[in-house]
C-alpha positions in Angstrom: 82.3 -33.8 -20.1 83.6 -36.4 -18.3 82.2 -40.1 -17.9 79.2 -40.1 -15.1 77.7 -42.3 -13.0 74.2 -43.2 -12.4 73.3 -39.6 -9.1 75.5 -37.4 -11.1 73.8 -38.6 -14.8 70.4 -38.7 -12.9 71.1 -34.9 -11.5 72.7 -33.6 -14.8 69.4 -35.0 -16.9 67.1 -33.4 -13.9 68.7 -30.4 -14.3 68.4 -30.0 -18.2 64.3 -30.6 -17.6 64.8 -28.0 -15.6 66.0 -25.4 -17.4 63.5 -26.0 -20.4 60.5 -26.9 -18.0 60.7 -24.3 -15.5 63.2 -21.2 -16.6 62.3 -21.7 -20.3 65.6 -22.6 -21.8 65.9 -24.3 -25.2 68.4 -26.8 -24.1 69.7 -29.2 -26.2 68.4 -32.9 -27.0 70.4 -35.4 -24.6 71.8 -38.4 -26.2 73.2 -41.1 -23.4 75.5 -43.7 -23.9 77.6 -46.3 -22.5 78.5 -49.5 -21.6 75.8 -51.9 -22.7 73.2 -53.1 -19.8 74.3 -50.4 -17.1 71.3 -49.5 -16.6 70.8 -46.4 -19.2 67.5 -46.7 -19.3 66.4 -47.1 -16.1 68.7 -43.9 -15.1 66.9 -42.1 -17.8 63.1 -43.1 -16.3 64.6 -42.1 -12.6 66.1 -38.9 -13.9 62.2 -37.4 -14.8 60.8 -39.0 -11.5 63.7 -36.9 -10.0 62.9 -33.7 -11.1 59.3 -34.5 -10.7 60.2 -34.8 -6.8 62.3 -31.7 -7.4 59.4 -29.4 -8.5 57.0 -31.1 -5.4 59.6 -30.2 -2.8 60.1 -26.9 -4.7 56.2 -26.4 -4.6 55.9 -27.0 -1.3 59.4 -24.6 -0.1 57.3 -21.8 -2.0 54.2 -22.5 0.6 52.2 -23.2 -2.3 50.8 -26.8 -0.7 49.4 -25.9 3.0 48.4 -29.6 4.5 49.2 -33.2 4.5 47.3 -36.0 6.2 46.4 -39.3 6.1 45.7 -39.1 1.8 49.7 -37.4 1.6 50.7 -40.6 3.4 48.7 -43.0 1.2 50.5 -40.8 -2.4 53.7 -41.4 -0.1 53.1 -45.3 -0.2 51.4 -45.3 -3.8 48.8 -47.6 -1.9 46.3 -47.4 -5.5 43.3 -48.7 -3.3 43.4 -45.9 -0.9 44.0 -43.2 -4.0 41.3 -44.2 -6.1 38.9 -44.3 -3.4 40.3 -40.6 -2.7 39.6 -39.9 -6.6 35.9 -40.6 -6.4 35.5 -38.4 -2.9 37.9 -36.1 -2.0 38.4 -32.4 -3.3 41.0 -31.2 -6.3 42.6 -29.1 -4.4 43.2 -31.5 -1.5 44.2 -34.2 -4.2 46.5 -32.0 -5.7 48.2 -30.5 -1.9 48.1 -34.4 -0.9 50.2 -35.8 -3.8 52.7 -32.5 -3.6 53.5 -32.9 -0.7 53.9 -37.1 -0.6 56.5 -36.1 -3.7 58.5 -33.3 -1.7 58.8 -36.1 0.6 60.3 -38.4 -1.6 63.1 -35.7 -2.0 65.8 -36.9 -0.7 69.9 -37.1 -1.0 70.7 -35.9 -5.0 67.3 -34.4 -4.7 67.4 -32.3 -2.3 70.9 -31.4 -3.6 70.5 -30.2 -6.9 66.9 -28.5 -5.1 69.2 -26.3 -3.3 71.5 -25.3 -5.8 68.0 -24.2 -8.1 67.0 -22.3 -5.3 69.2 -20.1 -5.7 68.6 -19.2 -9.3 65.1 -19.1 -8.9 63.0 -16.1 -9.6 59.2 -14.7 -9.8 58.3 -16.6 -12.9 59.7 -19.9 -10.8 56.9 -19.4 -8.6 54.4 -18.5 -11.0 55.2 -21.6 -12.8 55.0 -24.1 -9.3 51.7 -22.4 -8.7 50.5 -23.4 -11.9 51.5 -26.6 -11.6 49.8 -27.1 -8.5 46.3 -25.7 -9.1 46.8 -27.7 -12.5 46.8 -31.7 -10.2 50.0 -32.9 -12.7 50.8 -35.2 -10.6 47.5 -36.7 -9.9 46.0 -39.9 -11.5 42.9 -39.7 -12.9 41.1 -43.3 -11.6 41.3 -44.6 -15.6 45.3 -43.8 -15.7 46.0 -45.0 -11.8 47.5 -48.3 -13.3 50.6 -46.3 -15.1 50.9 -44.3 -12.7 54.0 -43.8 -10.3 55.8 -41.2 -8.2 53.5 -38.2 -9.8 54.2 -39.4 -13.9 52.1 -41.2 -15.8 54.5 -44.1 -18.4 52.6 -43.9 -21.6 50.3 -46.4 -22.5 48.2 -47.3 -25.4 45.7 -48.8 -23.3 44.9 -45.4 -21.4 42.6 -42.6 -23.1 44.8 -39.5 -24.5 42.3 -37.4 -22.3 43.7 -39.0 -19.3 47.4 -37.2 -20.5 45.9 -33.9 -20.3 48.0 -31.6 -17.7 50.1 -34.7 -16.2 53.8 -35.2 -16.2 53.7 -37.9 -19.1 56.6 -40.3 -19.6 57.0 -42.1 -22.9 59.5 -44.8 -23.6 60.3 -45.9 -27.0 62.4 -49.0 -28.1 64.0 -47.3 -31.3 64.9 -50.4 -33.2 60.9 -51.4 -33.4 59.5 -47.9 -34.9 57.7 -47.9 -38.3 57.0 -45.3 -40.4 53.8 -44.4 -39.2 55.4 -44.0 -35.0 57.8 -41.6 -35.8 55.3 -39.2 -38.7 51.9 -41.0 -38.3 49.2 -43.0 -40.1 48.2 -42.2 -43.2 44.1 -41.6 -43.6 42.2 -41.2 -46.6 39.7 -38.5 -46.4 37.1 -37.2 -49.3 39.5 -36.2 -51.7 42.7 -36.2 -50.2 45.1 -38.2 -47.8 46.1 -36.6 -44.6 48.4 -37.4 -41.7 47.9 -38.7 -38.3 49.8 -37.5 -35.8 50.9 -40.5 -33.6 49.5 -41.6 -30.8 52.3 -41.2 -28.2 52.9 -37.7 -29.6 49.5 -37.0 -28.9 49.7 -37.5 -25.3 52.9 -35.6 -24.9 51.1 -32.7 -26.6 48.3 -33.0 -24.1 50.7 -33.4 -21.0 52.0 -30.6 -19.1 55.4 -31.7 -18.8 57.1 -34.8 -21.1 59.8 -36.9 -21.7 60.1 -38.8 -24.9 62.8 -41.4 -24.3 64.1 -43.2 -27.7 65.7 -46.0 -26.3 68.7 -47.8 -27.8 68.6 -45.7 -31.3 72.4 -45.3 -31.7 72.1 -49.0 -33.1 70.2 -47.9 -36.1 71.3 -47.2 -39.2 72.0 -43.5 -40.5 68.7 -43.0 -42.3 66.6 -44.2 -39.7 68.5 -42.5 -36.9 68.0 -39.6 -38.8 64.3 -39.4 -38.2 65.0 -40.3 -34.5 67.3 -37.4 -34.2 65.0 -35.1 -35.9 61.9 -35.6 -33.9 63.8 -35.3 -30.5 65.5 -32.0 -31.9 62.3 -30.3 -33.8 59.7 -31.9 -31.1 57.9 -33.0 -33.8 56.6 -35.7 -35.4 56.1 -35.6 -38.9 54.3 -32.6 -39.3 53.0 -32.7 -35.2 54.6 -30.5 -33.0 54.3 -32.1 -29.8 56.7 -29.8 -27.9 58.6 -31.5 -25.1 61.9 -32.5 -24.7 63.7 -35.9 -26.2 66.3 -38.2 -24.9 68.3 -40.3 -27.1 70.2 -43.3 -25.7 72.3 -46.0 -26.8 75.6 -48.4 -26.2 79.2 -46.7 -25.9 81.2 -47.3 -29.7 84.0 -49.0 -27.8 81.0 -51.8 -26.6 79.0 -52.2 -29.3 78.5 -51.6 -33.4 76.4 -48.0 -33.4 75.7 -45.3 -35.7 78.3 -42.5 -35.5 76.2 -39.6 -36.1 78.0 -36.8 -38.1 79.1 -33.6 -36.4 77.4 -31.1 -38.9 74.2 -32.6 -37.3 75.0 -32.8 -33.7 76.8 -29.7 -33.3 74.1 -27.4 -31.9 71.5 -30.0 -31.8 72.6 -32.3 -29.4 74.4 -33.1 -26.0 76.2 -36.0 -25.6 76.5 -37.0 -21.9 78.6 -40.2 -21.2 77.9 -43.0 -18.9 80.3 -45.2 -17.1 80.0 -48.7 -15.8 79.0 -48.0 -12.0 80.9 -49.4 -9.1 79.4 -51.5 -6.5 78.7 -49.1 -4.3 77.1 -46.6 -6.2 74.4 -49.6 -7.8 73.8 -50.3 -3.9 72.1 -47.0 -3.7 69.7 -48.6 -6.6 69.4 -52.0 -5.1 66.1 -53.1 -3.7 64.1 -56.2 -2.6 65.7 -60.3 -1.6 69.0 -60.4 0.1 69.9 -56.6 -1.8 73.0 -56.5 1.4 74.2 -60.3 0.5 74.4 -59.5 -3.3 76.0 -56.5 -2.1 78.8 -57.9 -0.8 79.0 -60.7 -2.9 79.8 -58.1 -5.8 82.3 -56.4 -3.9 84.3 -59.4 -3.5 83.6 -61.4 -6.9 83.8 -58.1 -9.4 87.7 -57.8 -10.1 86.7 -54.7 -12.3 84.1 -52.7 -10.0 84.6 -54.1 -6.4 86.5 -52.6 -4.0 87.9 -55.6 -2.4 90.7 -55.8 -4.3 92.0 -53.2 -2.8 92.7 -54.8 0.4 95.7 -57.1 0.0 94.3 -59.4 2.6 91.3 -59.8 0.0 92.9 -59.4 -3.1 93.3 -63.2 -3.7 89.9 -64.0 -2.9 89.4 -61.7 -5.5 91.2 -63.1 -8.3 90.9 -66.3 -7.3 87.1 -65.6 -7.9 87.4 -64.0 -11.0 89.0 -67.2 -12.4 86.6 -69.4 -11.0 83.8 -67.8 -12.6 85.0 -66.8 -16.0 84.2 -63.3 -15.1 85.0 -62.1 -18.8 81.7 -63.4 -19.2 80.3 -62.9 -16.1 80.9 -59.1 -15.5 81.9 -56.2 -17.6 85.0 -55.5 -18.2 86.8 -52.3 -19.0 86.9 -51.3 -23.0 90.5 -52.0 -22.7 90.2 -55.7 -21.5 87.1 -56.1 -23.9 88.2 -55.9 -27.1 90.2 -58.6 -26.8 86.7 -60.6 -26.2 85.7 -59.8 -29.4 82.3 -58.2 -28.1 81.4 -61.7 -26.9 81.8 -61.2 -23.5 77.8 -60.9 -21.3 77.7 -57.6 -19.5 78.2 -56.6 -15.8 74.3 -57.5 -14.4 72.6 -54.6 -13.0 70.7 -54.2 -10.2 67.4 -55.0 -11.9 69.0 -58.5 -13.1 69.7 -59.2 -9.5 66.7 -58.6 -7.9 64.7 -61.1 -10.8 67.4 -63.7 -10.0 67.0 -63.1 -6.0 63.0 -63.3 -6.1 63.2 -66.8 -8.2 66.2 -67.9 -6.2 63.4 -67.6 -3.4 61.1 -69.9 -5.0 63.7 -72.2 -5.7 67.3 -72.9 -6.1 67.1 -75.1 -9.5 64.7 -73.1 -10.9 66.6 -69.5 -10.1 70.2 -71.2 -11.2 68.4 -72.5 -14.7 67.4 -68.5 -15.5 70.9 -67.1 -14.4 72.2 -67.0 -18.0 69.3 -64.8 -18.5 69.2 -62.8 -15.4 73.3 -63.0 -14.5 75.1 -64.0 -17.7 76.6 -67.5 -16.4 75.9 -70.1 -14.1 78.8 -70.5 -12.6 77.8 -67.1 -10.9 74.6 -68.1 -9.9 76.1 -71.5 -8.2 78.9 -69.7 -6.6 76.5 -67.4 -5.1 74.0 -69.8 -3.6 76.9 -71.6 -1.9 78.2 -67.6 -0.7 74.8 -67.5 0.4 74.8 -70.9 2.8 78.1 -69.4 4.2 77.4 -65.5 4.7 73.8 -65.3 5.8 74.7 -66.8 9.6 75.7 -65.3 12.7 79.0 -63.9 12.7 80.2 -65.2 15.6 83.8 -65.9 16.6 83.4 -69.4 16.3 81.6 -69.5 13.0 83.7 -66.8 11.4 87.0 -69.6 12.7 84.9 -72.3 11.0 84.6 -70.7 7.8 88.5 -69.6 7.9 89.2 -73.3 7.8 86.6 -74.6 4.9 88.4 -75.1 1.3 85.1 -74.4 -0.4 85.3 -70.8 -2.5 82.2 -69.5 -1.2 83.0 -70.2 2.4 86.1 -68.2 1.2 84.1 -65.6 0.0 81.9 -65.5 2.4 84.7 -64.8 4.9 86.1 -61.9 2.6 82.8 -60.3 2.6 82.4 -60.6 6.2 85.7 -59.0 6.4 85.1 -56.3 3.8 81.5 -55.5 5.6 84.0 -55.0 8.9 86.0 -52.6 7.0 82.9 -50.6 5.8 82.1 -49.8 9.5 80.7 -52.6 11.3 82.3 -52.7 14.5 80.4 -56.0 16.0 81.8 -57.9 13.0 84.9 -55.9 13.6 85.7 -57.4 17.1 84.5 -61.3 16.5 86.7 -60.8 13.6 89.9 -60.2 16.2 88.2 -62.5 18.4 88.7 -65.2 16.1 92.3 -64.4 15.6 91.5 -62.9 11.8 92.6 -59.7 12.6 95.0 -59.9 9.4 91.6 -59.6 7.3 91.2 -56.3 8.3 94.6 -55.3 6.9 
């Protein structure tokens, strides 16, 4: 298989729920990898909340869910106020119609893609199994587990009854590299005469759930023996002697990134299904961009990532481009290819993702000192985070002829970049920017 990107990994994942959830299939355990800090984890979260929309819309194509209202628009907005006042007076069946069809909703672009290639395989037992689900509320929050709940799953927590599991679509996320002994095969407990074994915790609730997702996050990092026991409860569904049933995902950094375990063939042929990750473009990680100024970092990626913008491709652009990627030491600043990286000796920061951008964007709104101190965290250098504050002074104003001849005559690099972004943003399809572009005699921009 080739490398994917975050839809077609978040579809391909979806789909594999979908054959074991719904048609029954013993599919194989997924291991992900890639580049470090692309976002694996966050692809793997969104892939269950995918097919979770998937079986709403699916539920509600059947004509299994027969209303909505005002309580399908407050599951729509997860407004928790609104729900858990519904908890405490409205009817299961309503409940359970309401959050269907606020889900089926949600369906939209890969979802309702890969919704309408299923249809087509889909058979009597499909439907038995939606109608089950319905009558069954998975997707509803009891008013205990309301606080972990999102978008129909409930993300494990210790802090939430196993009880409250029972019948939901459960999501558990599990940082491999802190597991003991006792998370992965349980506690020891002495009884009269003899010591016994308790099953986990998080095991439990996936045993009482109706559908799960065990996610072992970063476990390729381990070493063999320990990986070992990872692989083994995401392949057997088990835990120590516990079987808990539902479906495991492994994930972890590509080998040409990072120092991981290579696990041996003898024990991943049959067992397991590699699927590769690539470092996303731009554009595709605007699709998962949210929140402060998501168009201005936009744009401000596609002209200062040499490696994953598209600006470069424009020869009017292209030295912006470079220029930029000098200016900013962007071997440490984004991620480069595993080509260029080796030659960094693994020292190099990663490419920030989405998620890295909107922290730095909601503390670069409660101050600019503050926001540019945390960009080593949040970005990987400063240098990014002061170039984009002074992009930001330059971009964010109207794009008149007269400004847009103003800013082709500053020397400063982010009035430079600014101008290239405004240019690329023309080439993307903005025909107002387009024209005071050629008004302002920068027509070669657009070349």
């Amino acid at each position: 298989m080739s490398a994917l990107g975050p839809r077609e990994a978040e579809s391909y994942l979806a789909f594999t729920y979908y054959l074991k959830y719904v048609k029954g299939v013993e599919v194989l355990a997924p291991v992900v990898y890639g580049p470090p800090r692309i976002g694996k984890t966050e692809i793997i979260r969104s892939s269950f909340k995918l097919f979770i929309k998937l079986l709403a819309k699916r539920a509600l194509e059947s004509g299994l869910v027969r209303e909505e209202g005002p309580l399908a628009d407050a599951f729509y907005r997860g407004d928790k106020a609104i729900i858990a006042e519904a908890l405490e007076e409205a009817d299961e069946e309503s409940l359970s119609y309401a959050a269907v069809a606020a889900l089926a909703r949600k369906c939209s672009g890969p979802c309702e893609e890969l919704s309408s290639l299923i249809a087509r395989v889909e058979d009597e037992a499909s439907r038995r199994f939606y109608e089950e689900l319905v009558a069954s509320r998975a997707f509803v929050p009891s008013r205990e587990s309301l606080r972990v709940w999102d978008e129909g799953v409930l993300t494990y927590s210790e802090a939430v009854d196993i009880d409250e599991y029972e019948g939901k679509a459960v999501y558990v996320e599990l940082g491999a590299e802190e597991l003991g002994e006792e998370d992965l095969k349980g506690t020891a407990d002495r009884r009269a005469d003899h010591f016994v074994r308790l099953p986990p915790r998080w095991a439990r609730a996936l045993a009482a759930s109706s559908i799960g997702l065990v996610h072992f996050e970063n476990a390729t990092v381990l070493p063999w023996e320990r990986l070992r026991e990872v692989l083994n409860a995401a392949v057997r569904k088990r835990a120590g002697l516990f079987e808990f049933g539902k479906l495991g995902v492994i994930s972890g950094p590509d080998p040409l990134y990072a120092k991981v375990t290579l696990i041996p063939s003898y024990i991943s042929s049959g067992n397991l299904e590699f699927v590769a990750l690539r470092a996303p473009t731009v554009r595709e990680w605007r699709e998962r961009m949210e929140g402060p100024w998501a168009e201005e970092v936009y744009y401000f990626l596609q002209v200062a990532s040499p490696n994953h913008g598209e600006a470069i491709k424009h020869r009017s652009l292209a030295p912006v481009v470079e220029e930029v990627s000098r200016s900013i030491r962007s071997a440490d600043a984004f991620l480069p290819p595993p080509e260029v990286a080796k030659h960094f000796e693994r020292s190099f920061t990663p490419y920030p993702t989405p998620k890295a951008w909107k922290a730095f964007a909601e503390a670069l709104a409660v101050g600019r000192a503050g926001a540019v101190q945390l960009a080593y965290s949040y970005l990987g250098d400063e240098s990014v985070a002061d170039l984009f504050v002074e992009f930001l002074s330059y971009f964010t104003g109207p794009p008149s002829p007269e400004r847009l001849r103003e800013l082709a005559g500053r020397e400063e690099l982010g009035a430079r970049v600014a101008l290239a972004a405004l240019a690329f943003k023309a080439l993307e399809g903005d025909e107002e920017l387009r024209k005071a572009l050629k008004e302002a005699g920068l027509e070669e921009l657009l070349r």
